[in-house]
C-alpha positions in Angstrom: 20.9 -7.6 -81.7 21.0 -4.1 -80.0 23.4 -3.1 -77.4 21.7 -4.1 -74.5 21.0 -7.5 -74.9 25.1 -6.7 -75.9 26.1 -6.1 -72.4 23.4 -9.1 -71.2 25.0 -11.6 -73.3 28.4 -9.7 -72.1 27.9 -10.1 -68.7 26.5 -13.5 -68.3 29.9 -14.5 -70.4 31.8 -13.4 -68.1 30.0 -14.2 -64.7 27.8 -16.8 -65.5 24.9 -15.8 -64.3 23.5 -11.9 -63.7 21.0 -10.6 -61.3 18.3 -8.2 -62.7 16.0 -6.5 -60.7 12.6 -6.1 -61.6 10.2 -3.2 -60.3 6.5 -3.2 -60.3 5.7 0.8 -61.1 2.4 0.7 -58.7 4.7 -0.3 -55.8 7.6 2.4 -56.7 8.1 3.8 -53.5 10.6 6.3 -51.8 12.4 3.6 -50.4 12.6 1.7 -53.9 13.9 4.8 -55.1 16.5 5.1 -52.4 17.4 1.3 -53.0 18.5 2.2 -56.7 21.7 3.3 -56.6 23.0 0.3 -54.2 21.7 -1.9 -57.1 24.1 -1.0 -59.5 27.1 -0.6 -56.8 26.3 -4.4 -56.3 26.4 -5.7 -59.7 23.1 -5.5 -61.0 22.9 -5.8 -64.6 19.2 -4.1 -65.8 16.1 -2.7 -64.0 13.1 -4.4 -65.1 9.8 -2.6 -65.1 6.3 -4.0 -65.4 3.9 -5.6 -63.3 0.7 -8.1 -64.1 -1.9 -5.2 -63.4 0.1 -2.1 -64.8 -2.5 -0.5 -65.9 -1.7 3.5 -65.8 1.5 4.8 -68.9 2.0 8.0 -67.1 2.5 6.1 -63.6 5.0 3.7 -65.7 6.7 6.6 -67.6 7.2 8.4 -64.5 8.7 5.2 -62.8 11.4 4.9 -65.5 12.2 8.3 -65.2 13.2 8.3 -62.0 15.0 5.2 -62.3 17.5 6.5 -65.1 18.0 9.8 -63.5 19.1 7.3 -60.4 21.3 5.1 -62.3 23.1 4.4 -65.5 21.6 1.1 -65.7 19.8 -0.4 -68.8 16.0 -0.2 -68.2 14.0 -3.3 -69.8 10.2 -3.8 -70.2 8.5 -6.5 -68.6 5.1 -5.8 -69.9 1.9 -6.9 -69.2 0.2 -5.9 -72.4 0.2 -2.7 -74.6 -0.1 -0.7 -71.5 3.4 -1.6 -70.3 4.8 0.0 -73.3 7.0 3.3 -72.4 8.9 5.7 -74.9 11.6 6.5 -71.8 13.0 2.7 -71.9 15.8 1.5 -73.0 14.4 -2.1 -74.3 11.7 -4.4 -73.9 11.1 -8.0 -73.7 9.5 -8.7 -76.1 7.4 -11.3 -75.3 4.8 -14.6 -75.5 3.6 -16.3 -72.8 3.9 -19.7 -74.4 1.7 -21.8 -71.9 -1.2 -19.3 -72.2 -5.1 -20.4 -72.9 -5.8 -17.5 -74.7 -4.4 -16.1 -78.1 -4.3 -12.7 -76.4 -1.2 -13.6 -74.5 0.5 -15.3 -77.5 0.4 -12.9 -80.0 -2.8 -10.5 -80.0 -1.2 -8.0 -77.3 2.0 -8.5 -79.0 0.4 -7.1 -82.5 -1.2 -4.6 -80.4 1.7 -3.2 -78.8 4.8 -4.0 -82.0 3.7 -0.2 -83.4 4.6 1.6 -80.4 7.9 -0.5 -80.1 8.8 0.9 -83.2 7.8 3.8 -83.0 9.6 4.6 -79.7 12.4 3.3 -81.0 13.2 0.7 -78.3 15.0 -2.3 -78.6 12.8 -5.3 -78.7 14.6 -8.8 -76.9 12.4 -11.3 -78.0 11.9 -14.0 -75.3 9.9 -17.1 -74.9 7.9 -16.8 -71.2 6.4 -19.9 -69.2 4.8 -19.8 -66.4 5.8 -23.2 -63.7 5.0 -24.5 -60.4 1.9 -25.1 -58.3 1.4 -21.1 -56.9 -1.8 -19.4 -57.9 -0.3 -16.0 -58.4 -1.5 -12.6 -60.7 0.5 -13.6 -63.7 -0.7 -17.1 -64.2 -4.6 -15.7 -63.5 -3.9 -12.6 -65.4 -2.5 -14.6 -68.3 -4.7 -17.9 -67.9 -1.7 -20.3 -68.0 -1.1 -23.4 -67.9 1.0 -23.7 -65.3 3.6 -26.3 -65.6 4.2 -28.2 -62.4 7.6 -28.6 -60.9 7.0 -32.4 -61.1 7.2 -32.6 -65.3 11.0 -30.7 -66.5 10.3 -32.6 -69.3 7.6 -30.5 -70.0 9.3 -27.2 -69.7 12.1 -28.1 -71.6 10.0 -29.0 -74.5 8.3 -25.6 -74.6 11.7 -23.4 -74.0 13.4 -25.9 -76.8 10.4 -24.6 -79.2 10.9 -21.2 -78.3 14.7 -21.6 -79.0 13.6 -22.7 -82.6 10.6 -20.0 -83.2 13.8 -17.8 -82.4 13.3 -16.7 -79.6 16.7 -15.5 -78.0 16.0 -16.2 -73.7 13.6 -18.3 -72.1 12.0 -16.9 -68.9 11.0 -19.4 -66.3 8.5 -17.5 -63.8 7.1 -19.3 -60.7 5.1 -15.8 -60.0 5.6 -12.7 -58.1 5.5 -13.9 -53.9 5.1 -17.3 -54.8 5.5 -19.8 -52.2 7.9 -21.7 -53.8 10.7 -20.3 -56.6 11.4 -22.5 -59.7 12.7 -25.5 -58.5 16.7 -26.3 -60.0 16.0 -29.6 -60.8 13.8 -27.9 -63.7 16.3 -25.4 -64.5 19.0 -27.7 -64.7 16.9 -30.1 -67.6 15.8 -27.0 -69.6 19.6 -25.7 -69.5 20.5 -29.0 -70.7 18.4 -28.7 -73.8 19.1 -25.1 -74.9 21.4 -23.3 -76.4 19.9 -19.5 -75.0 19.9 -18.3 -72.0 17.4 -18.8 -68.8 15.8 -16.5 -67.0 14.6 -17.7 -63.6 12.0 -15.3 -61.1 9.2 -15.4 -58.6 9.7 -16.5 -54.8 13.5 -16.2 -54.8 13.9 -15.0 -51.0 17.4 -16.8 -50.0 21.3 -16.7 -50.9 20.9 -20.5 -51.0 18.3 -20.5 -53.7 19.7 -18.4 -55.5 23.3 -20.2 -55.5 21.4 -23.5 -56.5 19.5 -21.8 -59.7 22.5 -20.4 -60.5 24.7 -23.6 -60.5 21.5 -25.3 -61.8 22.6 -23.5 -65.6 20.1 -20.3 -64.7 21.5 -17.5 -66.6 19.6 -14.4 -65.2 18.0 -14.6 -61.3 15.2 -11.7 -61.0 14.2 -10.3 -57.9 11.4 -8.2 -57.6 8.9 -8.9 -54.1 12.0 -9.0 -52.0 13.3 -5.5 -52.8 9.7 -4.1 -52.3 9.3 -6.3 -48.9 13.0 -6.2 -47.2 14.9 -3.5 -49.0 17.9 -4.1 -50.7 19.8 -6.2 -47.8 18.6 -9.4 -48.9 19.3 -8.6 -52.1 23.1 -8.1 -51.5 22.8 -11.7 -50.2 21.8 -12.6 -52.9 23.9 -11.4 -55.6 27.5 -12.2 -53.4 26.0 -15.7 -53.2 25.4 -15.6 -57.0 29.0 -14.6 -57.5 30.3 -17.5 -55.4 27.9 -19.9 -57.2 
């Protein structure tokens, strides 16, 4: 374990559940930029970058530049694939999208991309990713998921319980970037029940309410990502003092 899934593991210890941001570098903006430094004033614990269609390295290395001359923040990797892969991070998640069709998703990319990890020198946070709920968004058509509706926890907790025992040290619930409807708590309280790691909820979180349900539901990470680009970092605020409360 390196030190910044450390200061995760730290953090959610001691609050219970953290807030990480996640930035998509095709939509870094001056504003974005702007919004950084309130982040971590906030409480923020890590800047996630990545996006579904990442598709340019110098666009992405340029993006985490500017974010760690902003802030002293850990940056993480969300990638989509090998392209999502930059030398200037601090870590990645590194990642399968267990509810994928296709092998590319489960491991091919991941074999693909494991040389420049190491080569980089970044610390890898392996981390089991599902895909839930009833949105059509980029990540479950870029990926070709299976997407597991809202209506079967069951389901969801039998695919983060296997991650758990392929080792995988967080589970990522994702109900898509601007999805209609965020990951519902009555699914992230029966997959918390089940595990021993922690959860990672995102997609469609808008409100201080939902957040404070996810976060009393046993979610040990809420991401926001659509919001900050949308509504600036306002909302977000909201968010994270309702978090705190929860």
């Amino acid at each position: 374990m390196g030190p910044v899934e450390s200061s995760l593991l730290s953090a959610i210890k001691e609050q219970g559940c953290i807030h990480l941001s996640l930035i998509d570098p095709e939509k870094f903006t001056g504003r974005l930029s702007r919004s950084l430094e309130d982040l971590q004033s906030w409480g923020t614990a890590a800047i996630m970058v990545g996006g579904s269609t990442v598709r340019s390295v110098d666009q992405l290395d340029g993006t985490v530049k500017k974010i760690k001359e902003l802030t002293n923040l850990p940056v993480i990797l969300f990638p989509n694939g090998p392209a999502g892969v930059s030398r200037f991070a601090d870590a990645i998640f590194f990642m399968s999208l267990l509810n994928s069709s296709t092998p590319r998703f489960l491991i091919r990319a991941q074999a693909k991309g494991a040389p420049s990890v190491k080569r980089f020198k970044l610390e890898p946070i392996p981390l089991g990713y599902l895909v839930v709920g009833d949105s059509k968004t980029a990540v479950s058509a870029v990926g070709r998921a299976n997407r597991i509706p809202y209506s079967k926890p069951e389901l969801a907790a039998a695919y983060a319980l296997a991650a758990q025992y392929l080792g995988m040290r967080f589970v990522y619930l994702e109900a898509g970037s601007g999805a209609e409807h965020p990951v519902e708590a009555s699914m992230v309280h029966r997959v918390s029940s089940d595990l021993d790691i922690p959860i990672i909820v995102g997609g469609g979180i808008r409100t201080p309410d939902q957040a404070r349900a996810l976060a009393k539901a046993g979610a040990s990470a809420i991401v926001t990502g659509t919001l900050l680009e949308q509504q600036g970092p306002g909302p977000v605020k909201n968010i994270v003092s309702a978090m705190r409360r929860a």
